[in-house]
N, C-alpha and C positions, 0 to 999 in steps of 0.2 A: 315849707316843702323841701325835700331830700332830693336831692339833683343827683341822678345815679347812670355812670355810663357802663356799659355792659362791654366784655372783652373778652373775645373767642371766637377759635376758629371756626367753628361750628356753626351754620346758618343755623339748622332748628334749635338748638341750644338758646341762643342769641332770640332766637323768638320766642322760646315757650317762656325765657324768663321776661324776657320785656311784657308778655302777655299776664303772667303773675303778677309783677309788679306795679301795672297800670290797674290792677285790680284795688292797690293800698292807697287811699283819701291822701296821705302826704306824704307817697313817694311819686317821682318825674325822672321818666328814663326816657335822657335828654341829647342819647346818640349809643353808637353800637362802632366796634371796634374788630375785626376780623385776624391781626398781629399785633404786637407789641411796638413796632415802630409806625402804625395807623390808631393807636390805641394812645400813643404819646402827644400825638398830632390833634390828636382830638380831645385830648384835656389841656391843651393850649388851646383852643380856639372855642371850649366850650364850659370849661370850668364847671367842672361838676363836684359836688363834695362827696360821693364815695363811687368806689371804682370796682365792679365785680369782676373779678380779674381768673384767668384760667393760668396754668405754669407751663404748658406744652402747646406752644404755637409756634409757627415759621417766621423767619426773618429774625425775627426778636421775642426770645421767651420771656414769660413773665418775670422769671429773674430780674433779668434785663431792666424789665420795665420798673422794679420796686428800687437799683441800683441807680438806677437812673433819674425816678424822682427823689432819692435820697441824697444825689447828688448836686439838686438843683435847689430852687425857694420852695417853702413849703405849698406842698401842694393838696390833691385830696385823700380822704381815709380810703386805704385798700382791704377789701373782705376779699383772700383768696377761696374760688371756689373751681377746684378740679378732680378730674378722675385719677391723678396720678399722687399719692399719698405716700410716699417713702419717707421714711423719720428725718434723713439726712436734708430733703427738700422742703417738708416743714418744718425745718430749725433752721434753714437758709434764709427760706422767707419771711419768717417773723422776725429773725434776725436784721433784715434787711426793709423790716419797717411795716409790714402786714400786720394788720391790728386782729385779723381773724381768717380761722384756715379751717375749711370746713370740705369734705367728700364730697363729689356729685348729687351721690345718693341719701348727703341730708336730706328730712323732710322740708319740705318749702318756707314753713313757718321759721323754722330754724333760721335758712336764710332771710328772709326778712326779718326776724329778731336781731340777726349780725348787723345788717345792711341799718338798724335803728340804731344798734347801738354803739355801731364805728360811728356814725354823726355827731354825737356828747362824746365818744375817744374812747370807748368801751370796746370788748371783746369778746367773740365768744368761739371757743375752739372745741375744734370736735376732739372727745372724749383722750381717745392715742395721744394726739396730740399735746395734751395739760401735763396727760400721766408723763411723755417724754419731755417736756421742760421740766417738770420737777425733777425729772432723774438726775438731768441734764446741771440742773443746778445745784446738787448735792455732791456733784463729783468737781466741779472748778472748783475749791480749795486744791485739789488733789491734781489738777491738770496743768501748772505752772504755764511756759513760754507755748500750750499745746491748745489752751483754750482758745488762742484767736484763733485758731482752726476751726473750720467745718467737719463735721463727721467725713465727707467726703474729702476733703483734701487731705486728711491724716491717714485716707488708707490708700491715697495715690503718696504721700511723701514716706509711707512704710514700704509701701511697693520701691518705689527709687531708692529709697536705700540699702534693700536687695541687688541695687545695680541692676535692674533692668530699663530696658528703652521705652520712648515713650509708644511705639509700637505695641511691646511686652506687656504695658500696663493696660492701654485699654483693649487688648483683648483681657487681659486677667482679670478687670473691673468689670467688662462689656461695656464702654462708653469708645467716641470716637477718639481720635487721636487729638483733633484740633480741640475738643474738650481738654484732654489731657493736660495739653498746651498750655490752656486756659487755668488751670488747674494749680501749674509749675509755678506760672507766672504770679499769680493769686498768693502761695506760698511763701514766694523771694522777698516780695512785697511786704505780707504780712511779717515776718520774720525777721525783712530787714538782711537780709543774703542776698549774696553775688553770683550765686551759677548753682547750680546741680551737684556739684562736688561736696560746697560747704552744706547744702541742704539733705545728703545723705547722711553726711556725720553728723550733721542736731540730731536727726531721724535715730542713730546710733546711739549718741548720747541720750536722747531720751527712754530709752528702753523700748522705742518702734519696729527692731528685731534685736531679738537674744543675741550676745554678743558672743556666745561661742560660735555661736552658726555664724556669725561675720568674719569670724577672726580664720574658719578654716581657710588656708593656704589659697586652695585652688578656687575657692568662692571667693576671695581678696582679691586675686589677680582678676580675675572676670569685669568683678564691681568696678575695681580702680579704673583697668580697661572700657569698659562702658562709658566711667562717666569723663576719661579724660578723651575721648572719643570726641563725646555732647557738645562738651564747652574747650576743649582748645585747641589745638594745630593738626592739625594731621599726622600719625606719628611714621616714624621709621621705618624700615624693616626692621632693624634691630631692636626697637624698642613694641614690635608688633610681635617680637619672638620673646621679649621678654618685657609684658605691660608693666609690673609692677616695678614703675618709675623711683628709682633710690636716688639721693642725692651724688652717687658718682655716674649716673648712666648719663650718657651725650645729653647736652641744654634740649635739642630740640624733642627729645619723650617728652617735655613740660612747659608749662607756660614761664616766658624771662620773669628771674627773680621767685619763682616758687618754687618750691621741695614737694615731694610726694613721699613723704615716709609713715608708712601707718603702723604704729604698733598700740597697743592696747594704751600707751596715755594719751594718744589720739582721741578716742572714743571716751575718754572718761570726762564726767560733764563738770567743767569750772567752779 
């Protein structure tokens, strides 16, 4: 028997699948979950082996919850199934340990096909989704220090190295700011970077904006201004009238013991 707990916000949701499901000889849906941190809760206390999980819930998205048991002991297989399909969020979630990601609007059979075959470690993803991993994996040769990136955090670390704030970005993205955040932090991490500063110049180096557009003048000042704003002291008057921090401008434009000099072998990658 298939011990399958259902996870969503959605009261009828939550019941029309538990009603389909109790219809299959050797599937047991053996609790119901309305967030991702009730959803967590409940595959500790009831151990179930696959999890029909949604990615747009309160408190804790299903993100959340796939980071979460990946960071833990093995736990049960995850069939994502939700309305919210963007390429970037299903290559987070498979990433992040979903054995199957499938639309709303699959047929029913479909999802019970996933829901049998995440049980033996199988997968079955809806259509978009296969075509965008194979793209996906045609092009890491070609993506160096850029593939531990998410589709999404490569066009917030191209935004920042624009020099804009995180304000800036997620209106430019449409995502919240403490997304944003979430986003920054995720990048430093992955990349092994100390602040906002060295993460616009990878962004640079790697070809994330054309580097004549970075190098003009007045977009330099802005950027450097921006991001010695984020991450260090508070600056000057003096150095409020003149951002672009040179090694003779007063210690306090910059952080003790660091230089702000950008010129083109700045940006050129090691």
């Amino acid at each position: 028997m298939i011990r399958v707990l259902i996870v969503d916000d959605h009261q009828v949701v939550r019941e029309g699948l538990r009603f389909v499901l109790e219809q299959e000889p050797d599937v047991e849906v053996v609790g119901e979950a309305g967030d991702g941190r009730a959803a967590l809760e409940a595959i500790r206390t009831l151990s179930p082996d696959i999890v029909l999980l949604d990615m747009i819930m309160p408190v804790l998205d299903g993100k959340g919850v796939l980071d979460a048991l990946r960071a833990g002991e093995p736990g049960p297989a995850v069939v994502v199934l939700t309305s919210y399909t963007g390429d970037d969020e299903a290559i987070d979630a498979v990433r992040a340990g979903a054995l199957s990601y499938l639309p709303k609007s699959a047929a029913i059979d479909r999802v019970t096909d996933a829901v049998r075959a995440a049980a033996t470690g199988g997968s079955i993803l809806d259509p978009g989704v296969t075509a965008l991993l194979v793209n996906r994996l045609r092009e890491l040769d070609d993506d160096g220090p850029l593939q531990k990136l998410s589709a999404r955090e490569r066009d917030v670390l191209a935004t920042l190295a624009r020099g804009r704030s995180n304000h800036e970005i997620a209106r430019a993205l449409s995502i919240s700011e403490q997304t944003v955040k979430s986003y920054v932090s995720s990048i430093l991490t992955k990349l092994d970077l100390k602040d906002r500063t060295q993460a616009a110049i990878f962004g640079l180096q790697q070809g994330l904006v054309p580097l004549d557009e970075a190098l003009q003048p007045r977009n330099l000042a802005e950027r450097l201004h921006v991001m010695l704003r984020a991450d260090g002291p508070a600056l000057t008057d003096e150095a409020e009238r003149d951002p672009v921090c040179r090694p003779r401008r007063p210690a306090s434009c910059r952080e003790p013991g660091e230089r702000y000099q950008l010129t083109r072998a700045t940006f050129r990658a090691a």
